[in-house]
C-alpha positions in Angstrom: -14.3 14.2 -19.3 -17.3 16.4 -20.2 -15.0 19.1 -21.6 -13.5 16.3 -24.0 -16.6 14.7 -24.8 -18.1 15.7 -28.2 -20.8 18.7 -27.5 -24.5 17.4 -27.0 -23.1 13.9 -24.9 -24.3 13.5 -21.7 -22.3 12.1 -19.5 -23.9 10.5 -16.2 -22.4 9.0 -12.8 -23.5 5.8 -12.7 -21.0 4.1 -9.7 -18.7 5.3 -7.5 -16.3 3.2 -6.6 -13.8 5.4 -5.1 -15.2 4.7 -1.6 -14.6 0.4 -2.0 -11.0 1.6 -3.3 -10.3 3.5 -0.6 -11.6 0.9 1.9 -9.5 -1.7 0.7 -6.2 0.3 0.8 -7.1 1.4 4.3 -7.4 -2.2 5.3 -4.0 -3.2 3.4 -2.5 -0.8 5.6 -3.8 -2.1 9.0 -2.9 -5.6 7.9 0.7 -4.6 7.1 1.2 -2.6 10.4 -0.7 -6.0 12.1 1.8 -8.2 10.0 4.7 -5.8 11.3 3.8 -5.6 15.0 3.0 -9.6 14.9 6.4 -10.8 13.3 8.4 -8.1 15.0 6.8 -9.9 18.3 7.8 -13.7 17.4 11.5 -12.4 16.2 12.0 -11.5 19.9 10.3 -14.2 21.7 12.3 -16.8 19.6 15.5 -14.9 18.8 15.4 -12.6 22.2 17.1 -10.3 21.1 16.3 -6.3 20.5 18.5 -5.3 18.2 17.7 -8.4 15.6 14.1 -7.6 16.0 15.2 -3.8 15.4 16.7 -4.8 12.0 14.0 -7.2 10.5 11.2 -4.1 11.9 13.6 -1.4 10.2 14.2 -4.0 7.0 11.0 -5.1 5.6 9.3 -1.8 5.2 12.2 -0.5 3.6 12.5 -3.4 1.3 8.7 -2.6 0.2 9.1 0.9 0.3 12.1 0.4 -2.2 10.7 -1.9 -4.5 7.6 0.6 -5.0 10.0 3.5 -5.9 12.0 1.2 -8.8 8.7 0.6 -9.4 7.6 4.0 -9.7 10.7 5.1 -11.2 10.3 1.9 -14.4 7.3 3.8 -15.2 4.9 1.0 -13.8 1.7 2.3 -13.1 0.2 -0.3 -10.4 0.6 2.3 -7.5 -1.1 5.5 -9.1 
């Protein structure tokens, strides 16, 4: 930004918030793979069976990770 900034302007750091930003994606990560593990668990003790708790485990990231590339892809900038 210095290099655009008209010459004389001082340009200071005055909070860095990169390190809160980073925290909070970190723990939106743990709580998804928490959320994951946790209803992966409860589709086989109430269902019992492997292979549907293999296909809602498979599904639901997939479904997230797919709706963030069409998001990607629209040109919408929430995830940059």
């Amino acid at each position: 930004m210095q290099t655009a900034a008209p010459p004389g302007l001082k340009i200071d750091l005055l909070a860095d918030q990169s390190l809160f930003v980073e925290a909070a994606l970190d723990g939106v990560v743990r709580e998804g793979l928490i959320a994951a593990a946790l209803t992966a668990t409860f589709i086989l003790l109430f269902l019992g069976s492997w292979r549907s708790t293999l296909i809602v485990a498979i599904s639901i990231p997939l479904s997230v990770l797919s709706s963030l590339s069409l998001l990607s892809a629209m040109g919408t900038r929430s995830m940059s």
